[in-house]
C-alpha positions in Angstrom: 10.7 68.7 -51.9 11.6 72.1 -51.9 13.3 72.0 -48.5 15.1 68.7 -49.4 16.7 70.2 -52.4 17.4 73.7 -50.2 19.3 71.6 -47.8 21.1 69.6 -50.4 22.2 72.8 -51.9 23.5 74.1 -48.1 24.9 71.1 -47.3 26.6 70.9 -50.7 28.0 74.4 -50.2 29.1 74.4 -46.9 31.2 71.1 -48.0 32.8 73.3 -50.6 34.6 75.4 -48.0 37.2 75.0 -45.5 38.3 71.5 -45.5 41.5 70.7 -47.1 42.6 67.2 -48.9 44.9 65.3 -47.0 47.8 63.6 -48.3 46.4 60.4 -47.7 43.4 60.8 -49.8 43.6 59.5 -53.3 42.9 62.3 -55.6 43.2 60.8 -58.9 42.5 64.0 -61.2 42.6 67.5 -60.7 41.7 69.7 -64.2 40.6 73.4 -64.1 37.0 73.1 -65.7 37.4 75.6 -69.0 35.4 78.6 -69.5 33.5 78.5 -65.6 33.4 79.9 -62.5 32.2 79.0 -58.7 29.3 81.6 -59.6 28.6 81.7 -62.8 24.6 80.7 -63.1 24.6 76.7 -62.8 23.2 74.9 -60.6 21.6 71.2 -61.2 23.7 68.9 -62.8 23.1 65.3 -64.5 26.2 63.0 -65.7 26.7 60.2 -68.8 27.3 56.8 -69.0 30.9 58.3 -69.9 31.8 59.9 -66.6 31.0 63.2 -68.3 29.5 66.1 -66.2 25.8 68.1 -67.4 26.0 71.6 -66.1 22.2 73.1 -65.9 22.0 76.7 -65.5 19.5 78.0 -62.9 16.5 79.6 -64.2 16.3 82.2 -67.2 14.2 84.9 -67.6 12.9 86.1 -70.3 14.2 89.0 -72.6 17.5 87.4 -71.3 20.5 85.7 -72.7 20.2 82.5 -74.5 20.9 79.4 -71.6 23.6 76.9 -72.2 23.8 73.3 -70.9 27.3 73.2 -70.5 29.0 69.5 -71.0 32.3 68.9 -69.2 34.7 66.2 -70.0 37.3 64.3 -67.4 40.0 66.8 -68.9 38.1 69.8 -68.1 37.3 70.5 -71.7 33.6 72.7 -72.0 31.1 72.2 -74.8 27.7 74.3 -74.4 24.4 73.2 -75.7 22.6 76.4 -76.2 19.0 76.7 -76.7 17.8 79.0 -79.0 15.7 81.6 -77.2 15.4 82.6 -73.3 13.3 80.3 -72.0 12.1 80.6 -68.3 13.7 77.6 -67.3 15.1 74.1 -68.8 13.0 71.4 -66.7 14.6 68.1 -68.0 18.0 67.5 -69.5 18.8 63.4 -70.9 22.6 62.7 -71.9 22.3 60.6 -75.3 23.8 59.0 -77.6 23.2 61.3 -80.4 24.0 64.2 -78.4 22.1 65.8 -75.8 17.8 66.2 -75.4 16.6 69.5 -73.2 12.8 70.4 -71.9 12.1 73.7 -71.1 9.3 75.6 -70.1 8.7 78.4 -72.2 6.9 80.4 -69.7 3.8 82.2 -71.7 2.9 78.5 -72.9 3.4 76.7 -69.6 -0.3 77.4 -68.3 -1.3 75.7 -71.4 1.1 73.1 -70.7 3.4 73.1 -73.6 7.0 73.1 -73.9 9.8 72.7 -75.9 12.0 69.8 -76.9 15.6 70.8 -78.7 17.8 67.8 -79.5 21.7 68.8 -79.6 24.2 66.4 -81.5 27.3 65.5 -79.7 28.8 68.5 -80.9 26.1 71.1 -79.6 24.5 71.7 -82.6 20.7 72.3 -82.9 19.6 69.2 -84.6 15.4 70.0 -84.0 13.2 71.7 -82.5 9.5 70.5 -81.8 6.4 71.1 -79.2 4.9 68.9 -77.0 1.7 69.0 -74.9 1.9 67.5 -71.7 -0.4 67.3 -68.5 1.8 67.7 -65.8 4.9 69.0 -64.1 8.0 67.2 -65.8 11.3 66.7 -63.5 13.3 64.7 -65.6 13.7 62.2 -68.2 15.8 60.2 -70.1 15.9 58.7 -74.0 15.6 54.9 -74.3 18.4 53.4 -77.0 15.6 53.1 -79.6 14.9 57.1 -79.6 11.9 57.3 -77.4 12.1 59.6 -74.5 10.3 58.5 -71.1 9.4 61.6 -68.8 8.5 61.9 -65.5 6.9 64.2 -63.0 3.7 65.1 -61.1 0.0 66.2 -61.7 -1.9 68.3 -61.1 1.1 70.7 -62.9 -0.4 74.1 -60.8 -0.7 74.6 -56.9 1.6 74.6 -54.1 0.3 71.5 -51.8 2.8 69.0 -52.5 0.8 66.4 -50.3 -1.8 66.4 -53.0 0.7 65.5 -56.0 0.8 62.1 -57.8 4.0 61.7 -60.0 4.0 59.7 -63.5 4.9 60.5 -66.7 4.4 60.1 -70.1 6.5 57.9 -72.8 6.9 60.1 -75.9 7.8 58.7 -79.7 11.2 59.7 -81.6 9.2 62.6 -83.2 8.1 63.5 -79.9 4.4 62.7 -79.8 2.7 61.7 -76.6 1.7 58.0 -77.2 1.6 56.9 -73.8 0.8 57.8 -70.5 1.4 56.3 -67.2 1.5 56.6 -63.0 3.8 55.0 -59.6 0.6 53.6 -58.0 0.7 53.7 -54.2 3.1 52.5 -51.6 1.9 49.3 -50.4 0.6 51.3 -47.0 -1.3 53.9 -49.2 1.3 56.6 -49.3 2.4 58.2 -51.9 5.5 57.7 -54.2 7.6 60.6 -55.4 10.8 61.2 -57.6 13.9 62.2 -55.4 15.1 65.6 -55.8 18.0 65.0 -57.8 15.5 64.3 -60.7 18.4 61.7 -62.1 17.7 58.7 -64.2 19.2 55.9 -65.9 18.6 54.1 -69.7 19.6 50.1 -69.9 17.9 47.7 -72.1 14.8 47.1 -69.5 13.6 50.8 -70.4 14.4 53.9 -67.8 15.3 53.7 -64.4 14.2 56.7 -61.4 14.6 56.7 -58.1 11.0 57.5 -56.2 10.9 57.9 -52.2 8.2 57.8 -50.0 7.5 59.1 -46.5 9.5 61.9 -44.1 11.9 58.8 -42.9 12.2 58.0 -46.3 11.8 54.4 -48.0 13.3 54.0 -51.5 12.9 52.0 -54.7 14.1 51.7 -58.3 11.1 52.3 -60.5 12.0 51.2 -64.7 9.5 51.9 -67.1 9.7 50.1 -70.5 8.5 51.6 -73.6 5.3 50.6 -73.6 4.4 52.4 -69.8 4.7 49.5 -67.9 6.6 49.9 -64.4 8.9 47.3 -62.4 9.3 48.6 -58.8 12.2 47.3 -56.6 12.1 48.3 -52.8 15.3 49.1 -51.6 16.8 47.9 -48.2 18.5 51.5 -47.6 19.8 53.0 -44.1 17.3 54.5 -41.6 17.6 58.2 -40.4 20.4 59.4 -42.4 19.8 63.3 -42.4 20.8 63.7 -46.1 20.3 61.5 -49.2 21.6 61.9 -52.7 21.5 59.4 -56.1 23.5 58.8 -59.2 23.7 56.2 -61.5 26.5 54.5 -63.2 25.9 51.2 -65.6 23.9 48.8 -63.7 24.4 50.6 -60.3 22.5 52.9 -58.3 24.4 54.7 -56.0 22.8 56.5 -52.4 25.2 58.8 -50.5 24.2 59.7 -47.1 25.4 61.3 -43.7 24.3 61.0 -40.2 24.3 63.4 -37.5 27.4 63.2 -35.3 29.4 61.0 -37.7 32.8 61.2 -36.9 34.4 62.6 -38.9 31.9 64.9 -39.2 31.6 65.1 -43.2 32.2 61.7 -43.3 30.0 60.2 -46.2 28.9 56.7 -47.6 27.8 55.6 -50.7 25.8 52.2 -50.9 25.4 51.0 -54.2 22.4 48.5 -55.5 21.7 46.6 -58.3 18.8 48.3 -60.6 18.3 44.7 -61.9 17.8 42.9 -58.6 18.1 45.9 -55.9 20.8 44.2 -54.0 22.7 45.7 -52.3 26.3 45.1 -53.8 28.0 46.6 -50.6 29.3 50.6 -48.7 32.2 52.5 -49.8 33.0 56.3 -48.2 34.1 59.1 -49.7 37.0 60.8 -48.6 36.7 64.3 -47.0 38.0 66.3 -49.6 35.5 69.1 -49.1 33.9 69.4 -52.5 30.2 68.7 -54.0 29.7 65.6 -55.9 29.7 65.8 -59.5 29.3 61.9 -61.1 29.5 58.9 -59.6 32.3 57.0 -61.5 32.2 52.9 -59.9 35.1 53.0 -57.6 35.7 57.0 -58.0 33.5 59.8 -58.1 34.2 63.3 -59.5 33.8 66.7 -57.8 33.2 70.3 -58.1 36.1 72.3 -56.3 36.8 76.1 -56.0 40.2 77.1 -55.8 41.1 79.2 -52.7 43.3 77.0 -51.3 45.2 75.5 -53.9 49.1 76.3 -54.9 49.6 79.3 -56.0 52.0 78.3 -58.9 49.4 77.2 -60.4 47.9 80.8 -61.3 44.4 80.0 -60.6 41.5 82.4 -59.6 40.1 81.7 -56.5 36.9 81.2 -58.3 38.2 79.3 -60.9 36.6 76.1 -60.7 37.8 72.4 -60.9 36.8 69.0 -61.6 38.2 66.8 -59.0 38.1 63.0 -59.1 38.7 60.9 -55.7 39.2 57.2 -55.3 36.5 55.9 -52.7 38.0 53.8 -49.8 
């Protein structure tokens, strides 16, 4: 997983560099994002059902500066989340109605496998802050629309050999009790299921929805796990021996982009988009190559993560000032 999400990073970087929009590609938006830079300490990100960006800073140390989730609306417009103390690292983040929900992993208290939980109204301020033991490794999560919060990840939490993981989860209560635990049994040829690395999920009224792979040529499927731990799988009829793979979700959709080898162009990239109720799939769209790194997928436009070396200089921008694109897919 590690060398997936390494290469998604490289591959995500290197698309950030020297290619320029042409002027038939439909760029739709183009705000400075407020208050951030190409390098200022971010690095995963999750989205809303809004179109609304989740900047997750890379990992804190402790003795450090407090960590911010930092929320970014279409305009550019900031709002941080900031947890309290300097955690080691912020494992989960879930976009909510009532504001925002972050996991971290307080370090000292990991070994013994609890964490923190700190629930953020819409306007960044602390609303609570509680503790909660769990048995494994969480990698993301997301908060139903009646306040519980499902949670996902792998066991056992310590040791390296990734071969030797099983991933589940663990649905918690709205006061953030564990009253549930649960597992992805086995592919249907024994292997073994695991969440993708972009660690995204989705809420409808059929619980929350995560995208699990399996394999090195990878087969995919929607997994959706009500309230009560049960889990609906949907195999998905995806493309064969694309080199790269990322997911999003929008309402009712998920979205795989992918590349191949050789494509011409070369950074030319599709997005096929299923169902999560049925797993059809509802047709291929590609995104232009405007040379930036996908923020949210947005139904027929996505949004995008652009530095600003190469863009007019009337418009007084730092080279590392950083912008939220948006792009009409063709």
């Amino acid at each position: 997983m590690r060398l997936r999400f390494i290469l998604a990073v490289a591959i995500a970087v290197a698309s950030m560099g020297v290619i320029y929009p042409s002027s038939g590609q439909q760029i739709t938006s183009d705000v400075v994002i407020s208050g951030a830079l190409m390098n200022d300490g971010y690095g995963r990100s999750n989205c809303d059902e809004d179109g609304q960006l989740y900047r997750i800073p890379m990992n804190a140390r402790p003795g450090g500066e407090p960590v911010s989730v930092m929320r970014v609306a279409k305009n550019g417009a900031t709002l941080l989340f900031t947890v309290p103390r300097p955690d080691w690292s912020i494992q989960a983040i879930s976009p909510a109605a009532e504001g925002l929900v972050v996991l971290t992993n307080p370090g000292d208290e990991a070994a013994r496998g609890l964490m923190h939980i700190y629930r953020f109204d819409p306007q960044g301020n602390l609303r609570s802050q509680r503790t909660v033991s769990l048995d494994f490794q969480p990698v993301a999560m997301a908060e139903t629309k009646s306040g519980m919060t499902i949670v996902v990840g792998y066991r056992p939490r310590q040791g390296r050999d990734q071969e030797a993981r099983t991933y589940g989860g663990a649905i918690l209560n709205p006061s953030d009790q564990v009253i549930m635990p649960f597992e992805f049994q086995p592919t249907t040829d024994g292997g073994q299921w695991k969440v993708v690395h972009t660690h995204r999920m989705s809420v409808d009224d059929r619980g929350a929805s995560v995208v699990l792979e399996s394999g090195d040529d990878p087969k995919y499927a929607i997994a959706t796990i009500d309230e009560s731990g049960q889990i609906r799988m949907l195999p998905l009829d995806t493309v064969r021996g694309a080199r790269y793979h990322d997911w999003f979700f929008a309402k009712g959709v998920a979205a795989e982009l992918y590349q191949f080898a050789g494509e011409k162009p070369p950074t030319q990239t599709k997005i096929d988009r299923f169902d999560t109720a049925s797993g059809n799939n509802l047709g291929t769209k590609s995104l232009p190559s405007v040379g930036f790194a996908v923020a949210c997928y947005l139904g027929d436009e996505v949004s995008m993560t652009a530095h600003s070396a190469h863009v007019e200089k009337s418009r007084g921008l730092s080279p590392d000032a950083l912008r939220l694109v948006t792009v009409k897919l063709e």
